[in-house]
Chimera marker file (.cmm) of the C-alpha trace (Angstrom):
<marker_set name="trace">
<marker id="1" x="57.888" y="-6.867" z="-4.339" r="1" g="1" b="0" radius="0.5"/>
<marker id="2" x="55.405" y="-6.325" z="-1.577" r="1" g="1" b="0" radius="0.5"/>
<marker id="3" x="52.068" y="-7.266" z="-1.154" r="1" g="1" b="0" radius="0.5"/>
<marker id="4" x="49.791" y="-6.205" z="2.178" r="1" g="1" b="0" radius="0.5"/>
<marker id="5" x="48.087" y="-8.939" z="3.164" r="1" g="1" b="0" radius="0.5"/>
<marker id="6" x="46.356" y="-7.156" z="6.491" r="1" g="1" b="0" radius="0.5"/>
<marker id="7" x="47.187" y="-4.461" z="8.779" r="1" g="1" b="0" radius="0.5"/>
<marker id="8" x="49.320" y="-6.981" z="10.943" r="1" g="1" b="0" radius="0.5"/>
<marker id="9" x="50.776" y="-8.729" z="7.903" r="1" g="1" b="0" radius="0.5"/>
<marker id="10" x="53.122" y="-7.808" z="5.230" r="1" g="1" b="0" radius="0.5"/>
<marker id="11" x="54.927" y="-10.273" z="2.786" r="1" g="1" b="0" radius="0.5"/>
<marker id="12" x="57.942" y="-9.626" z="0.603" r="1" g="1" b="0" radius="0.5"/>
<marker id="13" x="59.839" y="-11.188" z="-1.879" r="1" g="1" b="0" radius="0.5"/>
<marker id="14" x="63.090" y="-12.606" z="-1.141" r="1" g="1" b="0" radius="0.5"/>
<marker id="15" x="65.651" y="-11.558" z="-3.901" r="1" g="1" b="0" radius="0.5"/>
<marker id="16" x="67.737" y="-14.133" z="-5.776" r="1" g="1" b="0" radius="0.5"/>
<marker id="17" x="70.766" y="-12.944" z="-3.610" r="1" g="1" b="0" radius="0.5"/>
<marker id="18" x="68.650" y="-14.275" z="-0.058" r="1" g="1" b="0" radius="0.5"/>
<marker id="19" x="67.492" y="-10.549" z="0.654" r="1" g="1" b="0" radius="0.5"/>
<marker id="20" x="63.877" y="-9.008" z="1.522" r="1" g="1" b="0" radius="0.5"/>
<marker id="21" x="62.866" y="-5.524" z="1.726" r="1" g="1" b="0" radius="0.5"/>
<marker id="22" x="61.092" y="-4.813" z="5.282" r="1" g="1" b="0" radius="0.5"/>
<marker id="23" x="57.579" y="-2.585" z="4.878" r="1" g="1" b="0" radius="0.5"/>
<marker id="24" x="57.880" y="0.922" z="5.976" r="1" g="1" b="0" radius="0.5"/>
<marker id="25" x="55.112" y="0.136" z="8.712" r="1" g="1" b="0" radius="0.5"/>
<marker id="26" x="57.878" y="-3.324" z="9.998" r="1" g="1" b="0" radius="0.5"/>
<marker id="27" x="60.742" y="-0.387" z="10.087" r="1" g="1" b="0" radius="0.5"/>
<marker id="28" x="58.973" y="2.140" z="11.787" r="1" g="1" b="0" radius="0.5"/>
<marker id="29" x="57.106" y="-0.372" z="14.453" r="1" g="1" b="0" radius="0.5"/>
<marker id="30" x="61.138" y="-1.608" z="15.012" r="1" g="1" b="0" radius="0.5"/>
<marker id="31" x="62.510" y="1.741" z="14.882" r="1" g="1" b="0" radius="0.5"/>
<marker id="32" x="64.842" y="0.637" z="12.689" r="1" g="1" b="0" radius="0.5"/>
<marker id="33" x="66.269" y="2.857" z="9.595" r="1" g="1" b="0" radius="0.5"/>
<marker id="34" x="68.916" y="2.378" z="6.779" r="1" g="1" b="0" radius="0.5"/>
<marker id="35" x="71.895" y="0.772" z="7.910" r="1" g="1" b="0" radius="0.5"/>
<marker id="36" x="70.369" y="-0.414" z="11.413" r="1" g="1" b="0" radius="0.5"/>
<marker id="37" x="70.754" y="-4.090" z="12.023" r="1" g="1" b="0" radius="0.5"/>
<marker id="38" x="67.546" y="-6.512" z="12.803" r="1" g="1" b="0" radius="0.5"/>
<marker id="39" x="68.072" y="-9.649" z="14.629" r="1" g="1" b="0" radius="0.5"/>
<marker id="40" x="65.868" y="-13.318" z="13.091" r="1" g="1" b="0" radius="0.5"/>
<marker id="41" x="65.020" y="-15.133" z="16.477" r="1" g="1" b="0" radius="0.5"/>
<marker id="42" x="63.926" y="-19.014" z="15.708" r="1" g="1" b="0" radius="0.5"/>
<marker id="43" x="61.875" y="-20.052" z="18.474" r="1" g="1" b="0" radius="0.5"/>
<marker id="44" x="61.376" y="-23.628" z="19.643" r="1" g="1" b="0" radius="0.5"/>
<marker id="45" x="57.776" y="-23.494" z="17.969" r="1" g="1" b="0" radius="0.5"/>
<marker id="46" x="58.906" y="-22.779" z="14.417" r="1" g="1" b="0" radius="0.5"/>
<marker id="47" x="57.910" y="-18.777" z="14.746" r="1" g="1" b="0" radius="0.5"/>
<marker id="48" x="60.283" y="-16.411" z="13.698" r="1" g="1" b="0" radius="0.5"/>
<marker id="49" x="60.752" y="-13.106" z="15.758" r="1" g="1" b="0" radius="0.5"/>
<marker id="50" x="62.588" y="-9.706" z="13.859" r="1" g="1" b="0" radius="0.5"/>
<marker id="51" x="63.346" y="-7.548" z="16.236" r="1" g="1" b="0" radius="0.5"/>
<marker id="52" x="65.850" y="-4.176" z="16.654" r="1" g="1" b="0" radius="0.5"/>
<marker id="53" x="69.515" y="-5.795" z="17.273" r="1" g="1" b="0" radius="0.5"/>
<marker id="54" x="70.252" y="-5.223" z="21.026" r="1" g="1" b="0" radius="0.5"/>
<marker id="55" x="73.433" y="-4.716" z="20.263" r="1" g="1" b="0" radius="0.5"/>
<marker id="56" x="74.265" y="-4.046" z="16.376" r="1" g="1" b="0" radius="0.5"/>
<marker id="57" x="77.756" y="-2.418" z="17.304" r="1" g="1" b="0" radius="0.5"/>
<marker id="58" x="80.546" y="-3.143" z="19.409" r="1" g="1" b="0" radius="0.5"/>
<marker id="59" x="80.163" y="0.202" z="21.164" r="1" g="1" b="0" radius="0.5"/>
<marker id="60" x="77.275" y="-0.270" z="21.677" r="1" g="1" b="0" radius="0.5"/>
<marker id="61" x="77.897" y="-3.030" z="23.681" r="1" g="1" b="0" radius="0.5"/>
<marker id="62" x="79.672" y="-0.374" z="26.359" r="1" g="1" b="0" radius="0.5"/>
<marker id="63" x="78.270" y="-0.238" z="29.726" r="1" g="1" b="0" radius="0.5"/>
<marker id="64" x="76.204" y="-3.239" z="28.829" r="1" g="1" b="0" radius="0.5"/>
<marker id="65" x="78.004" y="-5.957" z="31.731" r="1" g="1" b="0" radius="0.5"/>
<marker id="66" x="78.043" y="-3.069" z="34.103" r="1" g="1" b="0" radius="0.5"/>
<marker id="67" x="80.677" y="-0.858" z="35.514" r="1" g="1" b="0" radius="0.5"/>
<marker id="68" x="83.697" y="-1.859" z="38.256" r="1" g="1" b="0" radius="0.5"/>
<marker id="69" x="84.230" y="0.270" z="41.311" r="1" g="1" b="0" radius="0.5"/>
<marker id="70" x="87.923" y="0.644" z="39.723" r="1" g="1" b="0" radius="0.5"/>
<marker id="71" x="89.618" y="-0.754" z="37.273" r="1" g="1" b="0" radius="0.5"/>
<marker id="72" x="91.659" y="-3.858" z="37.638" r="1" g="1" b="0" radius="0.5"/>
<marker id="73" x="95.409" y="-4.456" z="37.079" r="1" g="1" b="0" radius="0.5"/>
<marker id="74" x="95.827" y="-6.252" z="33.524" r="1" g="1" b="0" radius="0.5"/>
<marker id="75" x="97.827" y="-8.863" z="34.559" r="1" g="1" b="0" radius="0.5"/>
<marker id="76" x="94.456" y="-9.807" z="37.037" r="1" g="1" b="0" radius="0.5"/>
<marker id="77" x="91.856" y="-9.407" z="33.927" r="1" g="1" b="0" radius="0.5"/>
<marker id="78" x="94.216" y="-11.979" z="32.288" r="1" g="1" b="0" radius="0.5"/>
<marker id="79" x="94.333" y="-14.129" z="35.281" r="1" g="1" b="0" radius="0.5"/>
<marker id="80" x="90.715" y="-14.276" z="35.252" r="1" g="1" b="0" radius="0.5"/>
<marker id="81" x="90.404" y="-14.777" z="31.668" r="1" g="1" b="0" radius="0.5"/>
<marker id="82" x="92.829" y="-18.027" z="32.584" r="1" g="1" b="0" radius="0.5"/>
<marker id="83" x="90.468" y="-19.237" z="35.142" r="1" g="1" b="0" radius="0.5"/>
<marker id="84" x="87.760" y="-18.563" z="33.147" r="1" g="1" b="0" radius="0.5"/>
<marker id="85" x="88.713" y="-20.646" z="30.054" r="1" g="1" b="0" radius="0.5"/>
<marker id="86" x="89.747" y="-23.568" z="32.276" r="1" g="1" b="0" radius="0.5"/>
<marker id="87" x="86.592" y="-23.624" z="34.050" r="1" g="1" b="0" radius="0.5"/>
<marker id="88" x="85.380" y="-24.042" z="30.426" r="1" g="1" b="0" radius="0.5"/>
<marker id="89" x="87.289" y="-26.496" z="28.791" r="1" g="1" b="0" radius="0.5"/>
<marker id="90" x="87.706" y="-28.750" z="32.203" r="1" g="1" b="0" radius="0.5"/>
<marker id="91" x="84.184" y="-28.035" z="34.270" r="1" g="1" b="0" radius="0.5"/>
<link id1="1" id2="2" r="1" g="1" b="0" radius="0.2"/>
<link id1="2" id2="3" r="1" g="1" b="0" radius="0.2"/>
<link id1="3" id2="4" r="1" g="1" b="0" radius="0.2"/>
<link id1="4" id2="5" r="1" g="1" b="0" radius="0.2"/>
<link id1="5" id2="6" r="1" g="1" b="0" radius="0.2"/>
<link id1="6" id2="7" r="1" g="1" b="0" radius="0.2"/>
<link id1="7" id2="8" r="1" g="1" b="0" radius="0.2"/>
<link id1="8" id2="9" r="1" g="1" b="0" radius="0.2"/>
<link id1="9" id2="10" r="1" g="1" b="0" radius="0.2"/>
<link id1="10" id2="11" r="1" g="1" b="0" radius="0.2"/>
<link id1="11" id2="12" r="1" g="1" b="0" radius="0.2"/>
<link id1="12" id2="13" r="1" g="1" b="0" radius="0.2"/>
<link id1="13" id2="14" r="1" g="1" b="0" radius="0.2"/>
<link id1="14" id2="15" r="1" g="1" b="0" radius="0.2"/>
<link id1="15" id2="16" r="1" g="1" b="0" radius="0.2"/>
<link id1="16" id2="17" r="1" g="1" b="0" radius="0.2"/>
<link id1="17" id2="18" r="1" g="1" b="0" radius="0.2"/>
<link id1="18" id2="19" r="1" g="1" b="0" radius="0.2"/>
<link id1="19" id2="20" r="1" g="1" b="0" radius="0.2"/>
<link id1="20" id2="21" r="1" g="1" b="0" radius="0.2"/>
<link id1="21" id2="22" r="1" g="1" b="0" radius="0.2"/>
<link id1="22" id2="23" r="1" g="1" b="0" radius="0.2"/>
<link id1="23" id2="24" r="1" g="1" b="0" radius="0.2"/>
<link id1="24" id2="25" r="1" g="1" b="0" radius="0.2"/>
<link id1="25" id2="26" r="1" g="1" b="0" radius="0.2"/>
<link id1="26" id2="27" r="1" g="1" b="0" radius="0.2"/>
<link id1="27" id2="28" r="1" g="1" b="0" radius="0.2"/>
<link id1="28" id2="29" r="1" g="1" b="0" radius="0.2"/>
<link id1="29" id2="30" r="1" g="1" b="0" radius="0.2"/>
<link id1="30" id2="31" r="1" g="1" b="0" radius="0.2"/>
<link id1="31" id2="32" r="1" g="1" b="0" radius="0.2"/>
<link id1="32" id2="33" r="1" g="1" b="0" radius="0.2"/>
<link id1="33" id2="34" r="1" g="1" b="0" radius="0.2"/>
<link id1="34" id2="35" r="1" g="1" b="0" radius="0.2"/>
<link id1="35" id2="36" r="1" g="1" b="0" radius="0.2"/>
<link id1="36" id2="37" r="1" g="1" b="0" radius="0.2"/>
<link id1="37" id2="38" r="1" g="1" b="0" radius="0.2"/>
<link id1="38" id2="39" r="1" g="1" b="0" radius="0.2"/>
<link id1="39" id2="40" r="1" g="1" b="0" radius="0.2"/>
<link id1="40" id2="41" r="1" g="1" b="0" radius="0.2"/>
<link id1="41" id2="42" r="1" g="1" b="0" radius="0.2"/>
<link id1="42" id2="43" r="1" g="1" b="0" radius="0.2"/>
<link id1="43" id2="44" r="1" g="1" b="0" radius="0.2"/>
<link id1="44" id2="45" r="1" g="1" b="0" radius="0.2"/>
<link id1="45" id2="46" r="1" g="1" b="0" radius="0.2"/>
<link id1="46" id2="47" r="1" g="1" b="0" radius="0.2"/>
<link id1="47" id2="48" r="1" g="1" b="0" radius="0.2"/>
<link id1="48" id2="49" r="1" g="1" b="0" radius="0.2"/>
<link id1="49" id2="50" r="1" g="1" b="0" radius="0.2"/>
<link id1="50" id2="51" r="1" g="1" b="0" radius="0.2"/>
<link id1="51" id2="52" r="1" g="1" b="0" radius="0.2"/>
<link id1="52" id2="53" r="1" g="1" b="0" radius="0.2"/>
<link id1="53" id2="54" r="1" g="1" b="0" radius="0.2"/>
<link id1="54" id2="55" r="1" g="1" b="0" radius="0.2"/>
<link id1="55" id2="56" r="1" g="1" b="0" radius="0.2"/>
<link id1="56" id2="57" r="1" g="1" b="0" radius="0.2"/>
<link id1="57" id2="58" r="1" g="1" b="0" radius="0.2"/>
<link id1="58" id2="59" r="1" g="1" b="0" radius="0.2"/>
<link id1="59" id2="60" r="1" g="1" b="0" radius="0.2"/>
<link id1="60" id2="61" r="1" g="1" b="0" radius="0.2"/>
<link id1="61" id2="62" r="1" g="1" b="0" radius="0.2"/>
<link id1="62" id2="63" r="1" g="1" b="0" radius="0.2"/>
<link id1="63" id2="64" r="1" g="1" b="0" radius="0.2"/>
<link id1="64" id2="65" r="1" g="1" b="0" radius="0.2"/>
<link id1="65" id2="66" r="1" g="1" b="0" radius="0.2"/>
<link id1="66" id2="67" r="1" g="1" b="0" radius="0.2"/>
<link id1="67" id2="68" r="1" g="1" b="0" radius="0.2"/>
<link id1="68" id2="69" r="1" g="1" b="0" radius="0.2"/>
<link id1="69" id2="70" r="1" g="1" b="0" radius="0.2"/>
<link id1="70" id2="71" r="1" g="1" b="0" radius="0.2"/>
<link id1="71" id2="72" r="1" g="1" b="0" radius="0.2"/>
<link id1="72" id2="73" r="1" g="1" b="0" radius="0.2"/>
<link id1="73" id2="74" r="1" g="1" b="0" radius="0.2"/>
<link id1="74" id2="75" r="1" g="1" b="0" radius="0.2"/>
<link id1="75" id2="76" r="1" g="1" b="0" radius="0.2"/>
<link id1="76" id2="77" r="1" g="1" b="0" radius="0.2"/>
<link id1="77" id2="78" r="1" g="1" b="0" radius="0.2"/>
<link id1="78" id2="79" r="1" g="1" b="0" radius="0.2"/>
<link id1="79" id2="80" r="1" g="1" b="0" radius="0.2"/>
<link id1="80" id2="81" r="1" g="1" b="0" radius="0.2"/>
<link id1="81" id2="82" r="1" g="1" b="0" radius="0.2"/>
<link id1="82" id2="83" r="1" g="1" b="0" radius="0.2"/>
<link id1="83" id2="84" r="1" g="1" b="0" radius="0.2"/>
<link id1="84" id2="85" r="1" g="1" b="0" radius="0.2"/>
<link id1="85" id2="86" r="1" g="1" b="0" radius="0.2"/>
<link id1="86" id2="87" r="1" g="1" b="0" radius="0.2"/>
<link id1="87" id2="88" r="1" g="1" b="0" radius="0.2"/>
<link id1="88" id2="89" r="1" g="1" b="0" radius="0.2"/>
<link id1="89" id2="90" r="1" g="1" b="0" radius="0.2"/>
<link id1="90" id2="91" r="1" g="1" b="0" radius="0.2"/>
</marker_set>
């Protein structure tokens, strides 16, 4: 169920299974559509952000960290990947 409250607020019910129904004017402001994900963002206030998911997919994710001049060798990704989770685990 939805009920307008103003032209900057909506409210919805939330469904005994946890789930909410965003207003058509939430969707279209997020240029989100069936299927699409959203992201909840807590801030340190107490606010909660919805927002477009930056990254809903992994391939969407491609070209996201940037490109290499070449590839590497696989047996150097995994030597980095190594270094990397000891740097973790000891500091």
């Amino acid at each position: 169920m939805l009920q307008t409250i103003s032209s900057k607020q909506s409210v919805s019910t939330i469904s005994s299974k946890g789930q909410i129904t965003l207003p058509v004017a939430v969707r279209r402001h997020l240029g989100v559509d069936i299927n699409d994900k959203v992201a909840f963002m807590i801030e340190p206030n107490g606010k909660v952000q919805v927002a477009q998911a930056k990254y809903p997919t992994i391939a969407s994710l491609s070209g996201a960290a940037g490109k290499l001049k070449q590839p590497l060798p696989w047996k150097q990704v995994l030597k980095i990947a190594r270094e990397d989770r000891l740097k973790e685990k000891y500091g």
